[in-house]
C-alpha positions in Angstrom: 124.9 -113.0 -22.1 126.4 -109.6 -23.8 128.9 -109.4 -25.9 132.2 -107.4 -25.6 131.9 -104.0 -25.4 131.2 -101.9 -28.5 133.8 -100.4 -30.5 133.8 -97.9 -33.6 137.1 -97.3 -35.4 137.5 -93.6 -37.5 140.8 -93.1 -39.3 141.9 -91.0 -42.3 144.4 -87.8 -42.8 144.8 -85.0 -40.7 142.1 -82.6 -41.0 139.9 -85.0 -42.4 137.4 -84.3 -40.1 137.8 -87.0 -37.6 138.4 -85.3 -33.7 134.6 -83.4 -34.7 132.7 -86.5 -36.1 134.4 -89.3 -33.7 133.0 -87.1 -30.7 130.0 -86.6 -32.0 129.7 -90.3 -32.6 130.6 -91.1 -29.4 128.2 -89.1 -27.8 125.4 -90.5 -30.1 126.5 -93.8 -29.2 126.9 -93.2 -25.5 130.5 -94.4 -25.7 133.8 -92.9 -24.4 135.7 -91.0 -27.6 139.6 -92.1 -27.5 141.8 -89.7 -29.1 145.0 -91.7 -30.5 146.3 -88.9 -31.8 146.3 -86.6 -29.1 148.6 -89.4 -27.4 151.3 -89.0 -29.7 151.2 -85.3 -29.8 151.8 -85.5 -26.0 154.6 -88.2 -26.5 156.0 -85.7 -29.6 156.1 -82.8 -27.0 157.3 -84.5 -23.9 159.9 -85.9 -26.2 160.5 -82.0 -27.8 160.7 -80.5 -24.1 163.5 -83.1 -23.1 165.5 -82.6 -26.3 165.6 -86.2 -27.4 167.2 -87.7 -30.3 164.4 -89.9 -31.6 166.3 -92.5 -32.8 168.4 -93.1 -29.3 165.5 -96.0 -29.2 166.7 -96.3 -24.9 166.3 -92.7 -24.2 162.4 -92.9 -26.0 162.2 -95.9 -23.9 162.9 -94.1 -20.8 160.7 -91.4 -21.6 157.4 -93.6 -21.9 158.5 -95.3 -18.5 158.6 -91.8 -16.6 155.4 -90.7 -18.8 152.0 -90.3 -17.0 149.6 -89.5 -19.8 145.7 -88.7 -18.6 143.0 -88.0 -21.3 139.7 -86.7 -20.8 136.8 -85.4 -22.3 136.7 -81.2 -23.0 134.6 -78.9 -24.0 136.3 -78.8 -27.3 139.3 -81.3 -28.0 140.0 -83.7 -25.6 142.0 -82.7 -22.5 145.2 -83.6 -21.9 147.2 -83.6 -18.8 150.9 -84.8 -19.4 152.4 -85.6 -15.9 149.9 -83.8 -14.4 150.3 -80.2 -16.6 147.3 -79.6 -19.0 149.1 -79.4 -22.2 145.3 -79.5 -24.1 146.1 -76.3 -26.4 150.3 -77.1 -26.7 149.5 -80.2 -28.5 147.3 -78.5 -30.8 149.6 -76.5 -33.3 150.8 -77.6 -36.5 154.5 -78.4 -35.2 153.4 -81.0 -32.6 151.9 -82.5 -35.6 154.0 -83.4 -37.5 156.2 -84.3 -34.0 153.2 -86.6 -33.3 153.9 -88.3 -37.5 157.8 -88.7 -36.3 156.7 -90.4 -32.7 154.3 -92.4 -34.3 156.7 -93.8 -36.5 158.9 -95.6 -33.4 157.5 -99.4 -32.7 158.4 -98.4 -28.6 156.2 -95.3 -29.0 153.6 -97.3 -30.9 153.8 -100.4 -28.8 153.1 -98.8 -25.5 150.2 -96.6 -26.8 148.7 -99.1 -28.5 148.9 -101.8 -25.5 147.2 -98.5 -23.4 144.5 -97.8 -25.9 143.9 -101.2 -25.7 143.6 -101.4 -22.1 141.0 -98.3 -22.4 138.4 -100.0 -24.6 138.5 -103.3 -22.6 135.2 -102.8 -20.3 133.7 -100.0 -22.4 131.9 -99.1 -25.5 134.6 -96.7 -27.3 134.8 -94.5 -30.5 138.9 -94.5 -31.6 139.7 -91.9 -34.4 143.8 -92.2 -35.7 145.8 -93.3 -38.4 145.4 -97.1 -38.1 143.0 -97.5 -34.8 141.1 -100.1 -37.8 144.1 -101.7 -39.1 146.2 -102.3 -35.9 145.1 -101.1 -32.8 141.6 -102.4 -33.4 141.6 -104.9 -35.8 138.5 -106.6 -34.5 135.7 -103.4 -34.6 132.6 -104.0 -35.5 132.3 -101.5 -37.4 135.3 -99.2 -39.4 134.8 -96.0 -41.1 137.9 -93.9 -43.1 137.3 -90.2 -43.2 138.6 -88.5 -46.4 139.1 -84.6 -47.3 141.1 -83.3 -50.0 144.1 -81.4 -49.1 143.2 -77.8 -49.9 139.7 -78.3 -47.7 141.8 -79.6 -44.7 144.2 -76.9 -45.1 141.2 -74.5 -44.9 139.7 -76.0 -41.9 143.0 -76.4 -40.0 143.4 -72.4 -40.6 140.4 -71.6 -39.7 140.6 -73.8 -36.1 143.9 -71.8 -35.2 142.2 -69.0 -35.7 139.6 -69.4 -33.6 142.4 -70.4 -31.0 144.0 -67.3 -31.7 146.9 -68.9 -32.7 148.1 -67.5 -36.0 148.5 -70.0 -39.4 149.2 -68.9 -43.0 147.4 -71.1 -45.3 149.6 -72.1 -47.9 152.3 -73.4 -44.6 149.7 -75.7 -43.8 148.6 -77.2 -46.8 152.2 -77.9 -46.8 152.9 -79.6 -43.8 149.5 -81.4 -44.3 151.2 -82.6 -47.9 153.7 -83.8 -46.2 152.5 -85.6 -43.1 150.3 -87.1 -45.7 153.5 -88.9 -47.2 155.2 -89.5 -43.6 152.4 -91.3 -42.6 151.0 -93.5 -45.3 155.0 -94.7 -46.1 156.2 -95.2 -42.8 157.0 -99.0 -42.3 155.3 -99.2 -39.1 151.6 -99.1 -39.3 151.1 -96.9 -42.3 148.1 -94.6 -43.2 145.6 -96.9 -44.5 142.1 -97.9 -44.6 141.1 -101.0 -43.5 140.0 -103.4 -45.9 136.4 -103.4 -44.5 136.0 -100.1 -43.9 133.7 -97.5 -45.2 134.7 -94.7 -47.0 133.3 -91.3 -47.1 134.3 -88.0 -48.2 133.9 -85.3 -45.6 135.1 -82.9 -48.4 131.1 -83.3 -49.6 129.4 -84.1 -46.9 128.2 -81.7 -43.8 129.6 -83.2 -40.2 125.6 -84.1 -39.2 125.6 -85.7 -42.7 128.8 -87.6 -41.9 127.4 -88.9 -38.8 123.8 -89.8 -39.7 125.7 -92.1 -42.4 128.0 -93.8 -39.7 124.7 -94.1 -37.7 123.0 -95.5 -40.2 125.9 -97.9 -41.0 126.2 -98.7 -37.7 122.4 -99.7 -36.4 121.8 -101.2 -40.4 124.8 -103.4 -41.2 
């Protein structure tokens, strides 16, 4: 008789490396790659579109109820399609991220995503990258890895990815925001950044992204 389904849990600071590697896992492993955090960017914008106060905890509350959130895999970053509108490339920019840090910080928010990721990983292998997909929303993976970067090389990377977009970024804005999402999210009472106890560690600062993944592999098939 099998088991339950498999489930790999990748967490760690924004532009750490983890969208890249998780999909890359998951397509190694043949298992569906669940972006958390695209989730609360789409929450962060719906939210930003209807001018809510985030702290009105009823009017977030009727937002999630009136919310039909879709993901699925793209060529690039996942796609997204909020109430039916593919908001893929809205979610993407440096402001809906650190909407997505403010979002994430409201148990509603948090409690209704997390019961839905939940739900996604219940009859299928799944690679989960966030900010606590090992701590809270998977406490139970096998198997938990924590992606790290330091902040000037995720600044770069970020840059460089908007770029390509053709979405303008100056450098030194980013490494600021980054800075500070960094210290929304591992302070926030609710589900803080932080790696789970078990999980391993590595540096993507060091290490190439086929590196990275060989390593999780390797982890992974060699407990």
């Amino acid at each position: 008789m099998s088991g339950p389904p498999l489930i790999v849990t990748i967490d760690g600071p924004s532009g750490s490396g983890k969208s890249t590697i998780s999909r890359l896992l998951a397509h190694r492993l043949k298992a569906t790659y669940l972006d958390t955090g695209a989730m609360y960017r789409a929450v962060g914008l719906a939210a930003q579109r209807q001018g809510l106060d985030l702290d009105d905890q009823e009017a977030v509350a009727g937002l999630l109820e009136a919310l039909d959130l879709d993901l699925s895999p793209g060529e690039e970053d996942t796609r997204v399609l909020l109430n039916g509108e593919d908001v893929s490339l809205a979610i993407r920019t440096p402001e809906m991220g650190m909407m997505a840090s403010r979002v994430s910080a409201i148990g509603v928010v948090r409690q209704r995503l997390t019961r839905l990721q939940r739900e996604l990983a219940k009859n299928q292998p799944v690679v989960a990258e966030g900010r606590d997909t090992g701590t809270v929303v998977f406490p139970q993976a096998a198997h938990k890895f924590y992606l790290v970067a330091t902040p000037e090389e995720r600044a770069r990377r970020r840059t460089a990815q908007l770029a390509e977009k053709g979405i303008a970024a100056d450098y030194q804005d980013i490494l600021g925001q980054i800075v500070e999402r960094d210290r929304q999210d591992s302070t926030r009472p609710l589900a803080p950044l932080q790696p789970a106890s078990e999980a391993v560690r590595i540096d993507s600062s060091v290490l190439s992204i086929d590196q990275v993944v060989d390593l999780m592999l390797t982890t992974i098939n060699h407990p």
